[in-house]
DOROTOR-473900 format. One record per residue (C-alpha): residue number from 1; residue in three letters; x, y, z; chain. Coordinates in Angstrom, 2 decimals, decimal comma. Example, Ala and Ser with C-alpha at 12.3 -4.5 7.8 and 13.67 -1.06 7.14 Angstrom:
<atoms>
{1 ALA {12,30 -4,50 7,80} A},
{2 SER {13,67 -1,06 7,14} A},
</atoms>
This chain:
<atoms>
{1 UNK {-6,50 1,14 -15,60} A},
{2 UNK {-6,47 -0,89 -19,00} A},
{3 UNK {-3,68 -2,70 -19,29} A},
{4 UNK {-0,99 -4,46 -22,05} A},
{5 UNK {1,68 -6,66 -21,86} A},
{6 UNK {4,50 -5,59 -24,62} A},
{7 UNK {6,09 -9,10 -25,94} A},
{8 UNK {9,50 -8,35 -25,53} A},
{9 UNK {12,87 -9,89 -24,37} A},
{10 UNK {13,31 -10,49 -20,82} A},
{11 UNK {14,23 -6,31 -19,44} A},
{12 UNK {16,34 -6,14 -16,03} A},
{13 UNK {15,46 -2,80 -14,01} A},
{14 UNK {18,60 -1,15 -15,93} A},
{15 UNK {17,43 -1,69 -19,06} A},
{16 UNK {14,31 -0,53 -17,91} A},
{17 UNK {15,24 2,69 -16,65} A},
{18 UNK {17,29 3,43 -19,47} A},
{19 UNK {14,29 3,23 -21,76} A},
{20 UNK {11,69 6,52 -22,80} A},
{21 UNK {8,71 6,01 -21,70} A},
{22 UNK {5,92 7,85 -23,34} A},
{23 UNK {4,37 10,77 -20,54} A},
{24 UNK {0,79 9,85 -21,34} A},
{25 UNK {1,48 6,07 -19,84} A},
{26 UNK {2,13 4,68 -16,59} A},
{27 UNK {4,90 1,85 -17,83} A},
{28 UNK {6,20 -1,01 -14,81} A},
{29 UNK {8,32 -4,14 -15,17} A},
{30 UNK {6,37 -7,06 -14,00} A},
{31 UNK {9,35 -9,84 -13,29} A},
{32 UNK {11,17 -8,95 -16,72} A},
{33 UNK {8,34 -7,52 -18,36} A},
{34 UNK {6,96 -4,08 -19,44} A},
{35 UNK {3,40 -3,30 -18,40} A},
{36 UNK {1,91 -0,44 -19,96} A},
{37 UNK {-1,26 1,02 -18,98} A},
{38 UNK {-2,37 4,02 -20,60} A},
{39 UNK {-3,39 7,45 -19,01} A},
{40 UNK {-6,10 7,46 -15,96} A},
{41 UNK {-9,61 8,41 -16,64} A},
{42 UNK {-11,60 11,25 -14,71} A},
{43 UNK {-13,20 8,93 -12,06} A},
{44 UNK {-9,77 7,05 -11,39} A},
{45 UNK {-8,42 9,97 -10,58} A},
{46 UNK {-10,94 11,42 -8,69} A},
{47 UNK {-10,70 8,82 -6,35} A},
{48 UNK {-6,82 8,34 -6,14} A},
{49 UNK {-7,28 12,20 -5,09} A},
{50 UNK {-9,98 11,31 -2,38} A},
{51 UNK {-7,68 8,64 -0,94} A},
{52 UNK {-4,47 10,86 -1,24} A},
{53 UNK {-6,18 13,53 0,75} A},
{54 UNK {-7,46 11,32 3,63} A},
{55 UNK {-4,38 9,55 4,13} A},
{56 UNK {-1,88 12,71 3,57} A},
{57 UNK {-3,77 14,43 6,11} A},
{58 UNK {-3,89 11,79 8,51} A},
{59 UNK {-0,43 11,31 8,19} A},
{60 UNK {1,00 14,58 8,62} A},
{61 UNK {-1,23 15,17 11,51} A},
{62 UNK {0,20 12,29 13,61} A},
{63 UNK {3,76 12,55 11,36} A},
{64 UNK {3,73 8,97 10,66} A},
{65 UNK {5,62 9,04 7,45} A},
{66 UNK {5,13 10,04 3,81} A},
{67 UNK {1,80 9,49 0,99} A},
{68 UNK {3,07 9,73 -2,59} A},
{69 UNK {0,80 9,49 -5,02} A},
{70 UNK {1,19 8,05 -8,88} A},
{71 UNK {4,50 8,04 -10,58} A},
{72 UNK {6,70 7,13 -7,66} A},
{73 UNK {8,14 4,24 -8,45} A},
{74 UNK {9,42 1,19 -6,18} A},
{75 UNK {11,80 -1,29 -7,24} A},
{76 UNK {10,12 -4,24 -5,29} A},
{77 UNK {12,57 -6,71 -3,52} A},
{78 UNK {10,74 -9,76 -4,64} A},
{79 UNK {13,73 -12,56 -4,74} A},
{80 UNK {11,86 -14,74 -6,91} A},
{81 UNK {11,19 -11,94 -9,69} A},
{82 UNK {13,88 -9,57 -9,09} A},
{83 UNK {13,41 -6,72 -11,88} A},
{84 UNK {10,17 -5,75 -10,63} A},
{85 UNK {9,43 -2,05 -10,72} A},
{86 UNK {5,70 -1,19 -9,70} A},
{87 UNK {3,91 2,18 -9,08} A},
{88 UNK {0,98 2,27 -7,00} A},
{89 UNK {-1,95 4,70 -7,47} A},
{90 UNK {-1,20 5,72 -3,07} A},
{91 UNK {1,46 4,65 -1,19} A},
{92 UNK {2,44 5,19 2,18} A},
{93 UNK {6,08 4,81 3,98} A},
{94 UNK {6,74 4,65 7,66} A},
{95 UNK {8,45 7,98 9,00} A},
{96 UNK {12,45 7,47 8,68} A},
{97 UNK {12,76 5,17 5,74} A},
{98 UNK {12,92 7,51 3,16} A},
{99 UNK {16,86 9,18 3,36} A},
{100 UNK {17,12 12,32 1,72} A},
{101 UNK {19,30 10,88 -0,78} A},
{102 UNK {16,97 8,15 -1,96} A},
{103 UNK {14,52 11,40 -3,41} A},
{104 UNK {17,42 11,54 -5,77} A},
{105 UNK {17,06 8,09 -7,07} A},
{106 UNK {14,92 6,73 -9,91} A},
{107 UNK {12,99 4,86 -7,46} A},
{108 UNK {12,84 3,28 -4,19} A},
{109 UNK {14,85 0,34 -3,27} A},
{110 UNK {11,91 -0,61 -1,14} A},
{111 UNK {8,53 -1,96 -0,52} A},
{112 UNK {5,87 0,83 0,63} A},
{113 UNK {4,13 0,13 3,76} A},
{114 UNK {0,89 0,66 2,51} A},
{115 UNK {-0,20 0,42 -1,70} A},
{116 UNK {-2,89 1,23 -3,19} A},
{117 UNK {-4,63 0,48 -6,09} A},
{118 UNK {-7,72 1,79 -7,88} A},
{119 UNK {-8,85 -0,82 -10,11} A},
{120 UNK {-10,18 0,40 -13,69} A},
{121 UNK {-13,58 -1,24 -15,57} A},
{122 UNK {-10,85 -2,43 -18,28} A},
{123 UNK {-8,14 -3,61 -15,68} A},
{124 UNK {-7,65 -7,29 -16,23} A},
{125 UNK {-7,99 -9,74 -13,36} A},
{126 UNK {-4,92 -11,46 -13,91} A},
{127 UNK {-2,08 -8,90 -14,31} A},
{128 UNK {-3,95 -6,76 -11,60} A},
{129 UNK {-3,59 -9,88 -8,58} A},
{130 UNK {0,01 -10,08 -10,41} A},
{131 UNK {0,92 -6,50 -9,22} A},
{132 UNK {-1,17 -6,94 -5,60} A},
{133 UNK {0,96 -10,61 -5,02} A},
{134 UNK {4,36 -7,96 -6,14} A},
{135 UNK {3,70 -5,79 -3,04} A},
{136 UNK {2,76 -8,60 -0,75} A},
{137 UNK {5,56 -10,92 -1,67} A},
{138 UNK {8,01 -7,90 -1,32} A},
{139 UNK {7,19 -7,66 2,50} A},
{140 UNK {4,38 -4,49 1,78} A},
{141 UNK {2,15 -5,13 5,13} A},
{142 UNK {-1,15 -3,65 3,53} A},
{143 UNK {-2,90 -3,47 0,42} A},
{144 UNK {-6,11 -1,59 -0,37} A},
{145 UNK {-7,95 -2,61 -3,75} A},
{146 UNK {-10,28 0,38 -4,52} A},
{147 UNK {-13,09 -0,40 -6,91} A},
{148 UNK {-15,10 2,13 -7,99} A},
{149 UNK {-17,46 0,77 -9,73} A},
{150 UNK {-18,88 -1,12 -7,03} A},
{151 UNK {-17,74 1,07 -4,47} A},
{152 UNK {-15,94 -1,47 -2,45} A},
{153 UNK {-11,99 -1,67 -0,98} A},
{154 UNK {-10,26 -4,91 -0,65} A},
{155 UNK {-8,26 -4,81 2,30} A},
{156 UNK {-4,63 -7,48 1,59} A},
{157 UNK {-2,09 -8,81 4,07} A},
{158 UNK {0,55 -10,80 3,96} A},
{159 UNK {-0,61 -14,63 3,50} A},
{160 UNK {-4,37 -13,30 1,93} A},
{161 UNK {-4,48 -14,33 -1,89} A},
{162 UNK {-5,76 -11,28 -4,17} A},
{163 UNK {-9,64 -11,84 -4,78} A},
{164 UNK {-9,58 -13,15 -0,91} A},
{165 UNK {-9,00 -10,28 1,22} A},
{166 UNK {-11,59 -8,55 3,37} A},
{167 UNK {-14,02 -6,13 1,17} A},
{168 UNK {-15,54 -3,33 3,04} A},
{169 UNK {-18,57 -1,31 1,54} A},
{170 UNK {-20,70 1,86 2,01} A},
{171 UNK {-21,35 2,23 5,85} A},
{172 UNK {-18,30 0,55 6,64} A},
{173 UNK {-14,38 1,81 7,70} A},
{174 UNK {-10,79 0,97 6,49} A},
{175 UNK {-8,53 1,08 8,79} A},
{176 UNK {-4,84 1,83 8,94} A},
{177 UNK {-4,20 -1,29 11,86} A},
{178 UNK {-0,75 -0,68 13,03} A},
{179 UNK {0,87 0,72 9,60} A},
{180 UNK {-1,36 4,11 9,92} A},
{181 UNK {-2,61 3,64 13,68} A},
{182 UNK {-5,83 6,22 14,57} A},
{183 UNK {-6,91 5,88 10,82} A},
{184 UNK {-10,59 5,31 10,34} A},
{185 UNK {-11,49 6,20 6,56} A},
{186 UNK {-15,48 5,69 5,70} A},
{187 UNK {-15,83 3,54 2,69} A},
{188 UNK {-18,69 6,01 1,65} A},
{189 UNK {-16,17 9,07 2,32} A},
{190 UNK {-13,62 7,37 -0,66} A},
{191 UNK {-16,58 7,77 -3,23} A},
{192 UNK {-17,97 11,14 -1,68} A},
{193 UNK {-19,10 13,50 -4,65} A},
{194 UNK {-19,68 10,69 -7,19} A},
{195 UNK {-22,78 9,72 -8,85} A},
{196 UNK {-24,46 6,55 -8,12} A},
</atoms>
């Protein structure tokens, strides 16, 4: 997704919250800052549905927790850049760490267990590994970067830079490792139904 940083005064996550944010943007506070991107295009959210729908299945299946798709937000608990607010395209969290009472909030005091992200052709580089090193450095265990333009997921761990993770392509399989154990997604199954 295309994205713009709004030069502003330093925002804490109250201020944040407090502020309208326009329904045709996905808005997040990067360390102080508001990050707007604008609305998803058709292929985004194609795939962000493709994902969803593996994963959600998978997941309820085994009951290993809860998928969300966009527009949950996290409040990341990143010590060095405390009013962080992000909102992955897919996230995943580990049955029994979602209370009742946090559905109530206006986001989760938490790190997902799994975030992903389905990069757009206008996404910049920069503020896109700025949002990846937000979940990593917030104690999220794994990361997929979904590119659909080159039909390719970055798989990110703790200690493995943005840019420098493993990158699986058609004829290959992401894996859940021990955050969705039994998970074997196709690569080519992420991008099923899309022209080449």
């Amino acid at each position: 997704m295309a994205t713009s940083v709004r030069a502003r005064p330093y925002v804490t996550r109250d201020e944040f919250f407090a502020m309208d944010h326009a329904d045709d943007v996905r808005v997040e506070l990067a360390n102080g800052v508001v990050v707007v991107s604008p609305s998803a295009r058709p292929l985004h959210g194609w795939v962000v549905r493709s994902v969803f729908g593996a994963l959600d299945t998978h997941a309820r299946h085994l009951g290993l927790g809860d998928v969300l798709v966009g527009g949950v937000s996290y409040e990341l608990p990143v010590p060095s850049r405390p009013d962080t607010v992000r909102i992955p395209d897919v996230s995943f969290v580990r049955a029994g760490r979602i209370a009742p009472s946090d559905l109530e909030r206006r986001a989760f005091a938490m790190a997902p267990d799994l975030a992903v992200e389905v990069v757009s052709p206008s996404e910049r580089r920069a503020l896109l590994h700025a949002k990846l090193r937000d979940y990593l450095d917030a104690g999220t265990p794994l990361v997929w970067v979904v590119h659909p333009r080159q039909r390719t997921v970055e798989v990110l761990a703790p200690g493995v830079a943005p840019g420098r993770g493993r990158v699986l392509r058609d004829g290959e399989t992401v894996d859940g490792g021990v955050v969705l154990p039994g998970l074997a997604l196709p690569v080519a199954a992420v991008f099923a139904g899309l022209a080449r």
